[in-house]
C-alpha positions in Angstrom: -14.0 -15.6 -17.5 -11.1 -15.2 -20.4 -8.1 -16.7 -18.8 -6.0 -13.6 -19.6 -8.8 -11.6 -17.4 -8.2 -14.2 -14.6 -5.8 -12.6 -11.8 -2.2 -14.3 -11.6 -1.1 -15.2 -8.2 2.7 -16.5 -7.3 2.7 -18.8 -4.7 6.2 -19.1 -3.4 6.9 -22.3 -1.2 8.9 -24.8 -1.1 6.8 -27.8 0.2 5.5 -29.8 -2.7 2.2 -30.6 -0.8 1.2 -27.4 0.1 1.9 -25.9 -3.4 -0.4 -28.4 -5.1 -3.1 -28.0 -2.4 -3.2 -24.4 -3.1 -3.0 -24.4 -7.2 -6.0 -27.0 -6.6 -7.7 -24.5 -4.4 -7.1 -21.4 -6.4 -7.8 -22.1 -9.8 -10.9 -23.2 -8.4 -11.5 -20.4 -7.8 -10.7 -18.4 -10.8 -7.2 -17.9 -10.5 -4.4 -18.3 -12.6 -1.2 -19.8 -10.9 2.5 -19.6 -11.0 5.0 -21.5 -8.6 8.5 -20.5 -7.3 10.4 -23.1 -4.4 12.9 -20.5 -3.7 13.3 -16.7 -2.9 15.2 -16.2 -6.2 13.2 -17.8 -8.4 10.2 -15.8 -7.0 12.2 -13.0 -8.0 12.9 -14.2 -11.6 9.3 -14.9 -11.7 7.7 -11.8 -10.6 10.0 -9.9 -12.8 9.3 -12.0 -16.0 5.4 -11.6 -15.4 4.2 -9.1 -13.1 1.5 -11.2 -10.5 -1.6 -9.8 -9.7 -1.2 -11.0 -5.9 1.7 -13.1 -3.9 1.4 -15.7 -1.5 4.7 -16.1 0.4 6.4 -18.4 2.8 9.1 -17.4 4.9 11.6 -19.8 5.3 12.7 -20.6 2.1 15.5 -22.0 0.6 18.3 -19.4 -0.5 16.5 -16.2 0.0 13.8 -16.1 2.9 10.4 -14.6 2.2 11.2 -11.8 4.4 13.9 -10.6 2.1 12.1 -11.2 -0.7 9.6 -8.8 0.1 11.8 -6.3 1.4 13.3 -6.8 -2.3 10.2 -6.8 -4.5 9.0 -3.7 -2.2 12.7 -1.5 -3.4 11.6 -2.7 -6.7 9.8 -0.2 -9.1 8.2 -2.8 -10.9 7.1 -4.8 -8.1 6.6 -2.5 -4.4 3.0 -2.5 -5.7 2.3 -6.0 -5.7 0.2 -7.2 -3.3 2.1 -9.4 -0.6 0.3 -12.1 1.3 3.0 -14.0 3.9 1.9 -17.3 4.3 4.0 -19.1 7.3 4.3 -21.4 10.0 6.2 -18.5 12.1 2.4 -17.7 13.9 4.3 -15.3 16.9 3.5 -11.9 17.6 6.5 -10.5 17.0 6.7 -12.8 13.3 4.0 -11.1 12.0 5.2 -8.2 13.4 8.0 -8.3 10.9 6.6 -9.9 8.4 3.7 -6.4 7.6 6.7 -4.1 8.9 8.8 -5.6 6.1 6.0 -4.8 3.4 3.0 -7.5 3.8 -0.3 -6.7 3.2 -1.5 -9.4 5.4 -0.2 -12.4 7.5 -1.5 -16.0 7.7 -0.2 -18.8 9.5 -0.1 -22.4 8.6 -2.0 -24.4 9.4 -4.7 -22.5 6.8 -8.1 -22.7 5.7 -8.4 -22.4 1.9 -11.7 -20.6 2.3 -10.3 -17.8 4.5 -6.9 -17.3 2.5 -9.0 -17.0 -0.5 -11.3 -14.5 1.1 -8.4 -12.2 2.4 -6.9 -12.6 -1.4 -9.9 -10.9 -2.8 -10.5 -8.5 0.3 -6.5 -7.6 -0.5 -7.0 -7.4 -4.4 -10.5 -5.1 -3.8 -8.2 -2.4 -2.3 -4.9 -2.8 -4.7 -6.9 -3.9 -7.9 -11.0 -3.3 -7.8 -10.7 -4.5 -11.5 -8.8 -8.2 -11.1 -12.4 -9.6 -8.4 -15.5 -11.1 -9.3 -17.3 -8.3 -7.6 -16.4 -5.9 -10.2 -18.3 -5.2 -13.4 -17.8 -3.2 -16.2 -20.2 -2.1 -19.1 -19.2 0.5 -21.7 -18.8 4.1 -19.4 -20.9 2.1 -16.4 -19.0 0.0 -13.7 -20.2 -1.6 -10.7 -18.7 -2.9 -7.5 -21.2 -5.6 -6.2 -18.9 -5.7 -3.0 -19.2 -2.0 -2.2 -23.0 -2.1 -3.5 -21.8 1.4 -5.7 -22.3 2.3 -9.3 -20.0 4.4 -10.9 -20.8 6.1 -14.6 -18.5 8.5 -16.2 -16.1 8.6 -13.1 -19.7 9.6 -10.9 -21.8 7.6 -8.8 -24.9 7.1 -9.9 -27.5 6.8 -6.7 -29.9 4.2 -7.3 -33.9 4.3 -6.3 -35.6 2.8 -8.6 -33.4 0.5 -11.6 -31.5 3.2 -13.4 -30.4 3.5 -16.8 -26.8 2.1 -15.3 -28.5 -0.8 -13.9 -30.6 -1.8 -16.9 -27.3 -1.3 -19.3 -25.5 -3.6 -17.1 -28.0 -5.8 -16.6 -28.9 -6.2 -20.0 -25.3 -6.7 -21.1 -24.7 -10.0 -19.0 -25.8 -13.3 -20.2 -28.4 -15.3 -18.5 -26.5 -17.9 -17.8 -24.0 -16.3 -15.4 -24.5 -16.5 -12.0 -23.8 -13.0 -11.4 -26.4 -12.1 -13.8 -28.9 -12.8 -11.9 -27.5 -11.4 -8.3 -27.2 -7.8 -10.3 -30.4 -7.9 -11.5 -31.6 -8.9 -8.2 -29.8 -6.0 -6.6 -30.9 -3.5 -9.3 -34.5 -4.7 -8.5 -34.9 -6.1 -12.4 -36.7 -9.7 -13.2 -34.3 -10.1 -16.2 -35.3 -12.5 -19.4 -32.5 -12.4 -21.7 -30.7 -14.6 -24.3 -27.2 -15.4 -23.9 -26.4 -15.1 -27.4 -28.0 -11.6 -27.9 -28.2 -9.8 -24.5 -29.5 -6.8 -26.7 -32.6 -8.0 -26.5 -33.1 -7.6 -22.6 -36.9 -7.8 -21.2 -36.4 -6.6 -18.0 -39.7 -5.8 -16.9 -37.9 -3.3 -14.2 -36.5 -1.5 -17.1 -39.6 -1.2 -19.1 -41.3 0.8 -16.3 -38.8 3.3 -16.1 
């Protein structure tokens, strides 16, 4: 993926360790990564590059997570930004605070990298269908492997045999990427193509339509 297309998170902690375990984690992953150690500099941040997603500790030096997301949520340019509180503060009534104050989703420390990652992209499906792996888009067509839909013109297109939509998408991806092949597989279409001209798709599925 383009590393413009790649979503942006801010990850806004103050513990050295846990910063780098994360930025290892994510980009990983296909994120992109930007790093505050304090509630103002969060602030700076998100305001000099709008993040796709946020991933927020709560006690922080000079402005604690919880007022930095009552902050970015009075903000015009920020209350839409997904909010991810990621703590050591693991009682009821923390979390409590923490989604009455504007999160979209608590975790508590210690983590596992595999399930923050997973709530990221379950967060960023509802918020921003465009910014996950699961979503792709071909000319008027655009599919959301997650939700198993296709969408063309705005409609969704209800799939029996491999549609049009399917065959378009399927002939636009190269070979080579992984989600090539799980498209094609869900569209029901044994795909041959050539990453260099995916024109020239031989989808027997396609031929039979």
């Amino acid at each position: 993926m383009n590393s413009a297309l790649k979503p942006l998170v801010l990850v806004v902690e103050d513990e050295a360790d846990i910063v780098t375990l994360l930025k290892y984690n994510l980009e990983k992953e296909g994120f992109r990564v930007n790093a505050a150690t304090d509630g103002e500099e969060a602030l700076l941040l998100a305001g000099e590059q709008t993040p796709n997603i946020v991933l927020l500790d709560w006690m922080l030096p000079l402005m604690s997570g919880l007022e930095v997301c009552r902050q970015m949520r009075r903000n015009s340019k920020m209350r839409d930004i997904p909010i991810i509180m990621l703590t050591a503060r693991g009682e009821e009534a923390d979390r409590v605070r923490g989604l009455n104050s504007g999160a979209d989703d608590y975790i508590t420390k210690p983590f596992s990298p595999t399930e923050l990652v997973a709530r990221m992209r379950a967060v960023l499906r509802r918020s921003a269908p465009g910014m996950t792996d699961e979503t792709l888009q071909f000319a008027d067509v655009t599919m959301d492997l997650a939700a198993h839909r296709v969408r063309r013109n705005g409609r969704d297109v209800h799939l029996g045999r491999p549609s049009s939509a399917c065959c378009a998408i399927s002939c636009s991806i190269p070979a080579a990427s992984s989600r090539a092949s799980s498209f094609s597989t869900w569209c029901g279409a044994t795909t041959s193509m050539s990453s260099r001209a995916p024109s020239t798709c031989t989808s027997a599925a396609c031929a039979r339509r």
